[in-house]
C-alpha positions, 0 to 999 in steps of 0.5 A: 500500500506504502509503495502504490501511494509513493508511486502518483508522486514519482509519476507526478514528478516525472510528468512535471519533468517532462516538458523539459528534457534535461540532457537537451536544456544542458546541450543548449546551456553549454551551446550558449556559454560557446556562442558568448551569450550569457543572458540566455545561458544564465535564464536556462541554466536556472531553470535546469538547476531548479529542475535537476538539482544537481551538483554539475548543473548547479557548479554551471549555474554559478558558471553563467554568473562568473561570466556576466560579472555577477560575482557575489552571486556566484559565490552566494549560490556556492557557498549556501549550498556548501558545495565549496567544502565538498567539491574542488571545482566549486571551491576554485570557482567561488576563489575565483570570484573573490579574486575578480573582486579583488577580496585577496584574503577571502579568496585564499579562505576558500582555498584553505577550507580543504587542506590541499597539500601538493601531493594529493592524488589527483584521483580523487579531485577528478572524481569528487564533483562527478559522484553526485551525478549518474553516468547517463547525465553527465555530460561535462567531465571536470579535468583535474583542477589541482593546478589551477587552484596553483595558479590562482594562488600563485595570482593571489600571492601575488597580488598580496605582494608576495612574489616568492610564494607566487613564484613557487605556487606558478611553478607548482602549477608548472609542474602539475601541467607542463602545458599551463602557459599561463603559469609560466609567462607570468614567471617569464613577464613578470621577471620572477626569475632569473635567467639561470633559475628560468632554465633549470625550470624547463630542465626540472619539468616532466616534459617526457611524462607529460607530453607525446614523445613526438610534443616534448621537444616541441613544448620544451622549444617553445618555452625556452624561445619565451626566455629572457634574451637580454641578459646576453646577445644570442643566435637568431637561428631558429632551433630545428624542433621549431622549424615545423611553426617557423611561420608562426607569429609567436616564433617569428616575434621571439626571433625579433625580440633577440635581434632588438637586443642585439642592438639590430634594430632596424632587423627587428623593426623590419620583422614586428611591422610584419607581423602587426601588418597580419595581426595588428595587436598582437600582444607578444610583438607589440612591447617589442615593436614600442622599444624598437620605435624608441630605439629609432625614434620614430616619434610619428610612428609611435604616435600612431599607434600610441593613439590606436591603442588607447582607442581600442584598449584603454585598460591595458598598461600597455596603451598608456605605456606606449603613449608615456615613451612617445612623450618621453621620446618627444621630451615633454616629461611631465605628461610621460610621467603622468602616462607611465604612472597610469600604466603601473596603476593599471599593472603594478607589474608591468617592468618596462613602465617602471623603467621607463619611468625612471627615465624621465627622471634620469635625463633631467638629472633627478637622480633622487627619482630616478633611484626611487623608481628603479628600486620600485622596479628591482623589487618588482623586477627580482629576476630582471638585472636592468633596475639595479644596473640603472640605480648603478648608473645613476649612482655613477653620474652623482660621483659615487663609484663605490655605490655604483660599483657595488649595484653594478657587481650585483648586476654582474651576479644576476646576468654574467653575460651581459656586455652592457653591465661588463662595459659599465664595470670597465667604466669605473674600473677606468675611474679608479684608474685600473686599466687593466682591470678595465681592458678586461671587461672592455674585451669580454664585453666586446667579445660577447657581441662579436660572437653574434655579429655576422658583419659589422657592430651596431652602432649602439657599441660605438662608445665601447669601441671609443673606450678600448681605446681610451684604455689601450692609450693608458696602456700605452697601446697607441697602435691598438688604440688607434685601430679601436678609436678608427673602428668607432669612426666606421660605426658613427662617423660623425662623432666629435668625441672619435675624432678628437680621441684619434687627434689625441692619440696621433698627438701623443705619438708624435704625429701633429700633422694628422692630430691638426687635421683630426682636432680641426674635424672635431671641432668642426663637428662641434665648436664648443670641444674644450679638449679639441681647442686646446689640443689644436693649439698644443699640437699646432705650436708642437708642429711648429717648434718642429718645422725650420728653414727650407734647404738652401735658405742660408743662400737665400738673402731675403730668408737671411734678413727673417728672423726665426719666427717669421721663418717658421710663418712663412713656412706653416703658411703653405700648411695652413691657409688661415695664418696670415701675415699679421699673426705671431707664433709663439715659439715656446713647446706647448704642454701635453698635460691635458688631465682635466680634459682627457677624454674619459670613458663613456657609459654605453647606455642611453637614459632614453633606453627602454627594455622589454622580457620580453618588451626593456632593456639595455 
């Protein structure tokens, strides 16, 4: 009797069920979660909830709200039902809300309500959200989120200000999937690591165990072109595993990205304007093709797309840092500032901004703010040597090369390979007038960039060239100093500086006749050389101390009747056309001791620099 009064409510219950098909009304939630409309897949999916009651058609209900920002919702219908105690799905997706709104703290209780170590089998969390629903209904398999709860505490931590546990909890994240790239550009970007820590990571993770063993050294290839590539000049060869997508445009930028550090930017600018004239907003290529416009300074261009950024993505740091270099490039600081500054409002972690910003500061000689950004970056930056080697810098022009040495020796440790950071030990070690300590970051600095110069140096090296000379004079090394200052001459030709360090050179060998003509060209090049005036003078009155009569003047009665300096007038007058008769020479020897106005040696980097990790760098 008990079982044919329960029998009119189960048939009573099937028949209200009917009207509505629950496999199809799920068919139709997930086709409209596909199709981007999420008002028609929130209506439905209430509805299927209401009538299902299950665990899977609820977890998509509180899908549906993630995806119309309807955040608090979202985490209400969880948590009222304690699905978050029960399930990890749930428990992720309700963490996830609060993380969209910024409730850090909140976000991280949700994690914990479940002590999840790391070695939990991953078994049991693909199993926990499906036993609720029968195998017939169950249309949606949960895929292991052990790793995505890693990433979103790694994102959490680090939006605490917690870069190490970040960092630890995006590597783990790394390793629980070797195919969550989202954990690793954010290690990569975000300069969490240092180069040396980046590539043990992608020795340490489990490509072969993971992945097809025709995919591994696809992955492993495609991670490591991520890498940091300005630490060091590097081949642009493409690695064999990769010629299969060498028409990606991912492959293509990371290839442009290496030649922009090798200072090839005309290279680089030819190969991001490809790559923008097919995809125009490409994230990778776009903080690469920024700098390489600065580099260039091609302020027309980057106005252009300065503006078009802002019209399409005004939230992204990336739009308001491209406008903050266009004003920097153009020398109007105070808006630059205002714009970079909006930039890292917009993405604290966005290290070219922070650089950039610095900048501003540098070329106004505003040493106290640019140190204060560049620490701002270092602490933001910890993999990335390019803000402590920039504190070095600034330290060095406030005459203090203690301090400057000490921030350039911890940017030594951090990137050993570096020629800019080995060019600036060779600059203080040529203030503390050890020369031959100099000559020796001057060589392996100069060595690094020859290994990946197929012809000639970019220009960006003229001024190590200039400085192995400076040095190799020191030394003593005239002819070798000559040949290094003459190779400069090849890169920049029109270099005041170049020309007078040769005229210095031929000088102090003794060859006045080409040190006149050498000073003459730098001075031409700019009036205002203080050394080259002098120098022209000395060398000139050297010249004629050295120039007497022709042979055969004691015959000559008109020559007798001269006195000496009146000879040497009459003979400089066929070497130097602007002596007329009314000037006198002196005929006292002039000195060499130039020491207050000795060409010094020369840093390497501009203040108007800005490095990409990508987008920054020396």
């Amino acid at each position: 009797m008990a079982t044919q009064e329960g029998t009119p409510k189960e048939n009573e219950s099937k028949n209200v069920s009917q009207p509505l098909c629950l496999s199809t009304l799920r068919s139709r939630v997930r086709a409209y979660i596909d199709k981007h409309q999420y008002d028609s897949a929130i209506f439905w999916a209430d509805k299927l909830a209401t009538l299902s009651d299950a665990v899977e058609d609820i977890f998509w209900y509180a899908q549906t709200m993630y995806y119309t920002g309807q955040y608090h919702r979202a985490i209400h219908l969880i948590t009222s039902q304690k699905l978050d105690k029960n399930y990890a799905a749930c428990r992720y997706l309700a963490a996830k809300c609060h993380y969209e709104c910024k409730e850090w703290q909140e976000a991280l209780n949700i994690l914990d309500l479940l002590d999840m170590s790391f070695t939990r089998s991953t078994s049991a969390m693909n199993t926990s959200l499906s036993e609720s629903v029968p195998d017939s209904e169950l249309t949606l398999s949960i895929p292991n989120c052990e790793n995505s709860i890693c990433l979103l505490r790694g994102k959490i931590y680090e939006a605490m200000d917690n870069r190490g546990l970040a960092s630890d909890y995006y590597r783990e994240a790394l390793r629980l999937d070797v195919y969550c790239f989202e954990a690793f550009e954010l290690l990569v970007n975000h300069h969490m690591l240092t180069a040396k820590e980046e590539h043990e990571l992608i020795s340490s993770l489990p490509f072969a165990s993971q992945c097809p063993p025709e995919e591994a050294d696809i992955v492993k290839e495609l991670y490591q072109s991520r890498l940091k590539k300005y630490d060091c000049p590097g081949k642009t060869d493409l690695s064999p595993a990769l010629i299969p997508l060498k028409n990606n445009l991912d492959v293509i930028v990371s290839t442009a990205e290496q030649h922009l550090y090798n200072c090839d930017f005309r290279a680089a600018y030819k190969i991001t304007s490809k790559v923008l004239s097919k995809d125009p907003y490409n994230s990778h290529c776009l903080p690469i093709h920024i700098a390489i416009l600065v580099e260039l300074k091609n302020s027309n261009a980057l106005f252009y797309l300065a503006h078009k950024l802002v019209d399409y993505y005004p939230d992204k740091s990336i739009s308001w840092f491209a406008v903050g270099c266009y004003y920097m490039l153009t020398e109007n600081f105070l808006p630059a500032r205002w714009f970079l500054s909006k930039a890292t409002n917009l993405e604290r972690a966005h290290g070219p901004s922070w650089l950039a910003f610095g900048h501003t500061f540098g070329v106004n000689k505003d040493h106290d703010q640019a140190m204060a950004a560049y620490f701002t970056a270092s602490q933001i930056m910890r993999g990335c040597h390019l803000p402590v080697l920039y504190i070095g810098l600034e330290y060095g022009l406030t005459n203090n090369p203690k301090l400057a040495e000490r921030f350039f020796s911890q940017a030594l440790s951090i990137a050993p390979q570096d020629p800019f950071v080995l060019h600036e030990m060779g600059v203080i070690a040529f203030g503390n007038t050890n020369y031959e300590e100099a000559e020796s970051h001057f060589l392996k600095a100069l060595d690094r960039v020859r290994e990946v110069s197929r012809e000639m140096l970019p220009e960006r090296w003229e001024s190590l060239l200039n400085n192995l000379g400076h040095v190799s004079r020191k030394l003593g090394k005239y002819e070798e100093a000559l040949e290094y200052h003459k190779q400069a001459e090849i890169l920049c030709p029109q270099t005041a500086s170049t020309y007078s360090a040769i005229g210095y050179v031929h000088a102090l060998m003794g060859n006045h006749s080409e040190a006149v003509n050498y000073f003459h060209k730098a001075l031409g090049l700019r009036k205002d050389d203080t050394f080259s005036t002098t120098m022209l003078t000395n060398s000139m009155d050297a010249l004629m101390s050295e120039i007497t009569a022709c042979d055969g003047a004691d015959e000559d009665p008109h020559f007798q009747n001269l006195s000496k300096s009146q000879r040497k007038r009459v003979k400089l007058t066929d070497l130097f056309g602007n002596i007329t008769k009314d000037e006198t020479i002196d005929d006292s020897k002039a000195s060499f001791d130039t020491t207050d106005h000795e060409p010094f040696a020369e840093s390497s980097l501009s203040m108007e620099e800005v490095e990409m990790e990508e987008c920054s760098t020396s």
